[in-house]
Structures are given as structure tokens and as C-alpha cells.
C-alpha positions in Angstrom: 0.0 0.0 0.0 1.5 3.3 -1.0 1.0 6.0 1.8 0.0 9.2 -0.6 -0.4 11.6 2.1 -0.4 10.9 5.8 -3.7 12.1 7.6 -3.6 10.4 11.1 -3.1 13.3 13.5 -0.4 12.3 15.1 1.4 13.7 11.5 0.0 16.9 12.0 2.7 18.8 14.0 5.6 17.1 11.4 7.7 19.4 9.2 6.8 19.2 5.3 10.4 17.1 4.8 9.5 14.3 7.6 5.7 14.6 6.0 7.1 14.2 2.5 9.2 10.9 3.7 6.3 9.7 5.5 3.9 10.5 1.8 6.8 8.9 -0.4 7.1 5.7 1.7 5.5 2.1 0.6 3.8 1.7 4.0 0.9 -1.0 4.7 -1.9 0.5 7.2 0.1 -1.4 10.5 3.3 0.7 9.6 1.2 4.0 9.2 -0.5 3.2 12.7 2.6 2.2 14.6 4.4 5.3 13.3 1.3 7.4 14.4 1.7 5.6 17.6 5.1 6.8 18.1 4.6 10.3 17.3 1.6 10.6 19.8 3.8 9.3 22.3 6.5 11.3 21.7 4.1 14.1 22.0 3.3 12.9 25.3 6.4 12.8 26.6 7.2 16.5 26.1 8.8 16.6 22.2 8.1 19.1 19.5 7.2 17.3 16.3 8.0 20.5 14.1 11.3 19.3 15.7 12.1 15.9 14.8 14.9 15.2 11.9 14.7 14.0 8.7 17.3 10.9 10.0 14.2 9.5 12.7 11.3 9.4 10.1 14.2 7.3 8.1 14.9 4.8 10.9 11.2 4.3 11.6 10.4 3.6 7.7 13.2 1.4 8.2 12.5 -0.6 10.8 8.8 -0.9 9.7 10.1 -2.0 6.1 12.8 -4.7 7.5 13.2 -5.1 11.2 9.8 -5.6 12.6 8.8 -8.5 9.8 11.7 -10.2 10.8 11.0 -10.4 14.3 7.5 -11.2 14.0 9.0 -14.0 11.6 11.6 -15.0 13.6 14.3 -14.0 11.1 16.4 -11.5 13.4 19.5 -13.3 14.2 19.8 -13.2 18.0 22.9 -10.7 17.7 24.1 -8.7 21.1 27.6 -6.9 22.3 29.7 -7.5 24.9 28.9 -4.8 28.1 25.2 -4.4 26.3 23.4 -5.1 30.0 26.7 -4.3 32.4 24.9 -1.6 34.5 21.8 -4.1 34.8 23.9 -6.3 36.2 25.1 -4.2 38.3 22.3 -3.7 39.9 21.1 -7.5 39.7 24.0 -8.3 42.0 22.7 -5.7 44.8 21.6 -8.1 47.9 22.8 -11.3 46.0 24.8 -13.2 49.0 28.7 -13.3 48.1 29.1 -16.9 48.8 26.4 -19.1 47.4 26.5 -19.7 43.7 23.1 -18.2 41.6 21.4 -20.4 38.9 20.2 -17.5 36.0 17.8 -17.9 33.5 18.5 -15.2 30.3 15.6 -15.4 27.9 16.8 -14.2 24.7 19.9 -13.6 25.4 21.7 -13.6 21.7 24.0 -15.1 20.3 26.6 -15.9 21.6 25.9 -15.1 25.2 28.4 -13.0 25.8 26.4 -11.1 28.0 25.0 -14.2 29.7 28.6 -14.9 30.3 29.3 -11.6 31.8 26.4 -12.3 34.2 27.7 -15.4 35.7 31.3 -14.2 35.9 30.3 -11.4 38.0 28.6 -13.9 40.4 30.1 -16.0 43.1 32.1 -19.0 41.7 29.9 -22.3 40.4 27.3 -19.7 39.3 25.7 -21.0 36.1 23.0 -19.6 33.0 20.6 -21.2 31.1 20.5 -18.5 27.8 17.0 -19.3 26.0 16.9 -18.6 22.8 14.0 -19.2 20.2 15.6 -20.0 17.5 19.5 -20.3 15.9 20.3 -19.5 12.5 22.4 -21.9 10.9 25.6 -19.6 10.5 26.0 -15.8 11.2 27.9 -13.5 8.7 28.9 -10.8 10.2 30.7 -7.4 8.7 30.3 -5.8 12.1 27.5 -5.2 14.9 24.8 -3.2 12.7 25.6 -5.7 9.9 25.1 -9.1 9.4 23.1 -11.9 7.6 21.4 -15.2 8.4 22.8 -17.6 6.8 20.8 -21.1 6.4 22.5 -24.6 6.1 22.1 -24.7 2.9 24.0 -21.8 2.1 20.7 -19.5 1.2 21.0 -16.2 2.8 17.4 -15.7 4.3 17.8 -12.2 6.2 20.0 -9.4 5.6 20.8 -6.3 8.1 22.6 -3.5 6.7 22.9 0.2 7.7 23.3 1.3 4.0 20.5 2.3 1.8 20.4 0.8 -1.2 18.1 -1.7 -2.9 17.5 -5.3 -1.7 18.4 -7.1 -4.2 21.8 -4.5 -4.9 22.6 -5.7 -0.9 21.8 -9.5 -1.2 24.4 -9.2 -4.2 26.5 -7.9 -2.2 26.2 -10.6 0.6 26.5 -13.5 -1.6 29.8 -11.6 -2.9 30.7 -10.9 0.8 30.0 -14.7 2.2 31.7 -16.7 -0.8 34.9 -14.7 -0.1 34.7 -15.6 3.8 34.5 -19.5 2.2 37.5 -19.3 0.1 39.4 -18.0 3.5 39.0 -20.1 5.9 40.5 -18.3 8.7 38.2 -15.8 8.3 36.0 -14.8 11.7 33.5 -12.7 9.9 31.6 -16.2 9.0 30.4 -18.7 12.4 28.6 -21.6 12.7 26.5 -21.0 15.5 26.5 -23.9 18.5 24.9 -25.0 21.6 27.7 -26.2 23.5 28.6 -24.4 26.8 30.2 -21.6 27.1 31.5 -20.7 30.4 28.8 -21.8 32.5 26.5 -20.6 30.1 24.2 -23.5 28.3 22.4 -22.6 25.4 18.7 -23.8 25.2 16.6 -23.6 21.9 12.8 -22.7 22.9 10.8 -19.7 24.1 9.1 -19.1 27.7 5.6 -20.3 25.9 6.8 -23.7 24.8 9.9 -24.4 26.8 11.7 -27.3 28.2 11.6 -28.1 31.4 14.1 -25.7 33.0 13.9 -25.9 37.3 14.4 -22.9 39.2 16.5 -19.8 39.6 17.9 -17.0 41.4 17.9 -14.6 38.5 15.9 -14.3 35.4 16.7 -11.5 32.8 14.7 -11.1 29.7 16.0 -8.0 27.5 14.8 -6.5 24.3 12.2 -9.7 24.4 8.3 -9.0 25.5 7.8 -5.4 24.2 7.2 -7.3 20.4 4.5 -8.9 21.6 0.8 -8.1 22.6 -0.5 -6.6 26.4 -1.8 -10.0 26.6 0.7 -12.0 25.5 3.6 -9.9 27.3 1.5 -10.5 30.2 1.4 -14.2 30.1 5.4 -14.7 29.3 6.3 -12.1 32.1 4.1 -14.5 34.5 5.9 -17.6 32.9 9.2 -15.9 33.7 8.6 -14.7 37.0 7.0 -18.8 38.3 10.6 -19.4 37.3 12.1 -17.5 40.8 12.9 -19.2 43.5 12.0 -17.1 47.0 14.4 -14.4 47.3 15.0 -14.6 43.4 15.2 -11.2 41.5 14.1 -10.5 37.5 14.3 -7.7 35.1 12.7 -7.5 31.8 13.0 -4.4 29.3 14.9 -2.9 26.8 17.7 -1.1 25.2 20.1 -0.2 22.5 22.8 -2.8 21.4 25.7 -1.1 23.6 23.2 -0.4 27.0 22.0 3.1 25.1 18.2 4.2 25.3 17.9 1.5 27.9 14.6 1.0 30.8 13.8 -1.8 32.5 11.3 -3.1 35.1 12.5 -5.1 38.2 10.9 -7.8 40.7 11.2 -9.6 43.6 9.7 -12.8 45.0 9.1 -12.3 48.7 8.4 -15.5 50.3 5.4 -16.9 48.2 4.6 -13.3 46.9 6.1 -11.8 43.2 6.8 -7.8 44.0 7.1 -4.8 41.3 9.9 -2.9 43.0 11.7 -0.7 40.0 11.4 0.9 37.3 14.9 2.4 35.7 16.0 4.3 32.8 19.1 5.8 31.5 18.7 9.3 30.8 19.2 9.7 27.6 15.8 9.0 26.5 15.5 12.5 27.4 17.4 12.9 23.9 17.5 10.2 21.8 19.6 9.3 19.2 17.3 6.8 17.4 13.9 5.3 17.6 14.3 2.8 20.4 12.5 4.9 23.5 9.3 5.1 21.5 8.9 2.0 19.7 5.3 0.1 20.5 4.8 -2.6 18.3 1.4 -3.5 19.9 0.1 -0.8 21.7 0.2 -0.5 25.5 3.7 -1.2 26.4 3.8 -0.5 30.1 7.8 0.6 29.4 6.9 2.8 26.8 4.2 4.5 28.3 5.9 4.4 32.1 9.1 6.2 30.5 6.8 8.4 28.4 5.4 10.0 31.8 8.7 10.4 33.6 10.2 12.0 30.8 7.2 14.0 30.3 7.7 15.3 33.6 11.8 15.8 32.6 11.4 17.5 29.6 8.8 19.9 31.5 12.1 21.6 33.1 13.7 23.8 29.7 16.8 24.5 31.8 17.4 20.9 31.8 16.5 20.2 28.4 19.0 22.5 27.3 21.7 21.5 29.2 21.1 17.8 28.5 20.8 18.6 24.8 24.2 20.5 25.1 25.7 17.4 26.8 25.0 15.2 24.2 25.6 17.3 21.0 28.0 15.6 19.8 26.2 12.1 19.2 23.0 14.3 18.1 25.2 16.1 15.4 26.4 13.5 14.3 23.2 11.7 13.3 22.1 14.7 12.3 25.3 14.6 10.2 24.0 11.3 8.6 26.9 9.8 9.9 26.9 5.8 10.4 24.4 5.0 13.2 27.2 2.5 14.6 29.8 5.5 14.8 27.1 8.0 16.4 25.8 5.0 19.4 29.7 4.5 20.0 30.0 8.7 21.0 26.6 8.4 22.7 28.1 5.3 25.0 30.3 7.5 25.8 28.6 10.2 26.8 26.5 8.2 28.7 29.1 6.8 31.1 30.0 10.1 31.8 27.1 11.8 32.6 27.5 9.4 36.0 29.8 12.1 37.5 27.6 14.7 36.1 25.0 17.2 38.5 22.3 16.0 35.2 21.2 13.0 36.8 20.7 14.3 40.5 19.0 17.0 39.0 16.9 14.8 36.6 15.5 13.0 40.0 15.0 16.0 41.6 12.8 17.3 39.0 10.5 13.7 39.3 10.9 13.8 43.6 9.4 17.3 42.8 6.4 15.8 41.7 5.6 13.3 44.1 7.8 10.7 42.4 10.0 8.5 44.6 12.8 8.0 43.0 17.3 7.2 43.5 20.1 7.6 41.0 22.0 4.2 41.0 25.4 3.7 41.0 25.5 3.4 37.2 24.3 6.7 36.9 20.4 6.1 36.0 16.9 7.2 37.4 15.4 3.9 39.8 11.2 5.1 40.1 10.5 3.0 43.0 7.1 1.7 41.6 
């Protein structure tokens, strides 16, 4: 379906460049509503839409073209980075005792768990990880962390993610060009055959929470960048599933972020004796000013992160004095996208940023703003907003 001219609403306040992307876009009537959905939120939480760049209304088309299929097909290889859920941990290790090992369960952890890994290595010794993954591609090509295909056992390359944008068909030549080269070298590392065997404690389990083995009982369950592609309903149920998983005392966290901890909220719980308890809700600061689409992003409808972060930053953004010093801070990530520099490059400034505005008054001031309104709320010792919900 060709989107001629965008009338939702939630277009109205858009500047005639991101209107005319929107209007010259092959969008189906889903993409057109979950774009809408993203500007009313955005809305909500405190942003201009006169405002937004050129470079957003790209990603969006983007991800409603390619990404979003792909997950709802399961055809995203389960790729993640080394450090991606560090300050989570972090605070996963708060009140865990320093001498008896923990059992974790990491639903969707990616491939390979890396950050599963990192998990149990920060835990006492004989600590061990179950990393559920729905499915495994065959092999993985990778170029680097924003590109990669899925690569089948029969040598068919099924999925393609690529920052550049070109054609299809002009980047599946490509591929094909790219992967026979990594099998005439044989030492290459770009090309791996992905496997189930153990990795440091870690033991990879094909399945999903709705039709998994049997899997016992744990101390720790993480599920990032998982249940906001699915339905209220169905988020409902696998959170449940996840959660009957804890053992007393146990602690889980569920949310999401960007691949290097970017853009990143997440709810936390705790089962007290028989009794599962919503303690947390924590988010990095820089959804205040994103880079890319990721704070925003409701694939459904009704995403309790999305619309939980969409009030506190409401609240943030409400304070203009902090808007513009946060939006100082991180110029020079938001130039560079602006820039149309690589998206990779422009996270890896933004990382950066990030983990030092941990030293920075921005944060304290950020909570103060929320404990201003009747909101209860801590900075953590990674440097991001805990809402005590």
C-alpha cells in the first residue's frame, strides 16, 4: 500500500520534509498506525514534532520495512555486544549473598551469550546460566555489529541487516559476494557456525518461555529486548511464565535497550516468600534525547515501558533549563546523526557520553525534577533514574 499523504493526527505537527518521507514511503496501514503511535507518544512525553529530523522518520520507515517483519517472523538473528546489559547487572548483584552460587535464566539472550557470560562471571564462583533462545540460525555473517546476515544450512541467505541504503536485491548481491569470499578464506572470523555447546557456564537452550523445556528454578531471570514485540496480553502471560521461574528471594528484570546499553529501561521484581513484587522501574537518561527510535517504539500498543518512561520524561522534559543542558551534553552524538553519519559510529559517541554523565549534576538534577512531583525515586550507582514503583 502506497501511503500518498499521511492524515492520522499524530502527523499533523511534522515538518513538510519528515511529512514528505512519511507520503513517499510504501507503507501497509500497520506501519502507518505504529508510526502514528510513536509520534503521539512522543508528543506525550514533552517533544516538538515540528522538531524531529529528517534521520528519525528514516529509521522508523526502516524498521517498519525490514526489522519488525523479521522479528514477527523469527528471522532476526539473535545478535548482542559484549557490556550491552553491564549496568543491569550491576544492579542485579545488589543483595545477591557473596558466597552461594546463583542459577540464571536469560531469555533471549543472543547469540553468543556474551552477555549471559558476563552475568555469571560477576557472580560467586559455580554460578551458572541457562540462555534461551528461540531459535539459531544456521551460521552468522557478520561485517560488524549493525551488519550481518542469516545464513541457512544450505547456504541461502534468508535475512540481511545492513545500515546502507540501497536496494535489496543491490545488498543481497552484495552478501553473496561478501559470504563466498569468507569461504574461500578459511580463517576468516567474519563467518560462524553457530552452536549450543557451553560456554563458560553458560548452556544454550533452543525454545521460548511459551513452549519451553523443562528448566527448574532460579535465582535470577533477565529477559531484555524480548516482550515489548509482543501483545499486552501475550507480554502478560510470558512475564508471569518468567517470574514462576524464581525461586524465594530470586530477582528479574525485563526491558529494553540499545545494542551497547543506550536508550535502555527496565522493570525489576522480587519474589518475597510466596509473593512476586514490582519494586523498579529504571531508565538511562538519555531518552530525554534520543539518538534513534528505540525509547518510543510500540509494536502492539500499550507497552507499560513505553508508556511508564513516556510519563517520567514528560515530567523531565517539562524543566527547559534541563532540556537545554542535556541537549548541550549530548551534542555531539545528536550532530552526528544529524550529520548522517553511520548510526554505529554515532551509538559508540553516545556510549560514551553516557558513562559520563554518571559524574555529572544532570542526573541528581533529573530525579529531583521527578521527587518534585511526588515521584520516589534514587540515581543508581550506574548513573540512572530507579522510580520506586
Amino acid at each position: 500500500m502506497v501511503s500518498q499523504v499521511p492524515n492520522q493526527s499524530a502527523f499533523s505537527g511534522l515538518s513538510a520534509q519528515s511529512r514528505a518521507l512519511l507520503s513517499d514511503a510504501i507503507l501497509d496501514e500497520y506501519s502507518l498506525d505504529l508510526i502514528a503511535r510513536y509520534f503521539r507518544t512522543m508528543s506525550r512525553a514533552g517533544f516538538i514534532l515540528k522538531d524531529v529530523k529528517p534521520p528519525l522518520v528514516r529509521m522508523l520507515i526502516r524498521v517498519c520495512d525490514e526489522f519488525l517483519p523479521a522479528v514477527i517472523n523469527g528471522k532476526i538473528p539473535p545478535i548482542t555486544a559484549s557490556g550491552r546489559h553491564l549496568s543491569i547487572d550491576q544492579e542485579l548483584l545488589r543483595g545477591v549473598p557473596c558466597s552461594r552460587p546463583q542459577r540464571v535464566l536469560d531469555v533471549g539472550a543472543g547469540y553468543p551469550p556474551v552477555t549471559s557470560r558476563e552475568l555469571v562471571d560477576a557472580l560467586p564462583r559455580g554460578s551458572t546460566a541457562i540462555s534461551l533462545e528461540r531459535r539459531l540460525p544456521s551460521y552468522l555473517l557478520m561485517k560488524d555489529q549493525s551488519s550481518y546476515a542469516w545464513v541457512e544450512s544450505d547456504g541461502r541467505i534468508s535475512f540481511i541487516r545492513d545500515e546502507k541504503d540501497i536496494p535489496r536485491n543491490v545488498l543481497l548481491r552484495e552478501y553473496q559476494k561478501f559470504l563466498r569470499e569468507c569461504l574461500d578464506a578459511p580463517a576468516s572470523n567474519m563467518l560462524t557456525k553457530t552452536s549450543r555447546t557451553p560456554m563458560a557456564n553458560v548452556e544454550m537452550v533452543v525454545g521460548d518461555l511459551a513452549h519451553s523445556p523443562v528448566l527448574g528454578s532460579f535465582d535470577i531471570a533477565r529477559a531484555m529486548n524480548i516482550f515489548s514485540y509482543y501483545s499486552v496480553q501475550a507480554r502478560d502471560e510470558l512475564e508471569r511464565t518468567m517470574l514462576s521461574y524464581l525461586k524465594v528471594d530470586g530477582v528479574a528484570v525485563a526491558g529494553s535497550n540499545y545494542w551497547n546499553g543506550c536508550e535502555q529501561r527496565y522493570f525489576r521484581w522480587s519474589k518475597v516468600d510466596d509473593r512476586i513484587i514490582s519494586t523498579a522501574f529504571t531508565f538511562t537518561l538519555d531518552n530525554a534525547v534520543p539518538l534513534g527510535c528505540t525509547p518510543w517504539l510500540d509494536v502492539w500498543g500499550g507497552c507499560p515501558e513505553v508508556d511508564l518512561l513516556g510519563k517520567f520524561v514528560a515530567i523531565i522534559r517539562n524543566d527547559a533549563e534541563l532540556v537545554d543542558a542535556l541537549s548541550h551534553y549530548f551534542r555531539e552524538s545528536q550532530s552526528m546523526v544529524h550529520d548522517g553519519m553511520p548510526l554505529m559510529d554515532c551509538y559508540e559517541v553516545r556510549k560514551r557520553e553516557l558513562t559520563n554523565l554518571r559524574t555529572s549534576h544532570l542526573v541528581g538534577r533529573a530525579a529531583g525534577t521527578l521527587i518534585a512531583h511526588g515521584i520516589a525515586c534514587d540515581v543508581t550507582c550506574a548513573g540512572e533514574i530507579e522510580v520506586r514503583i
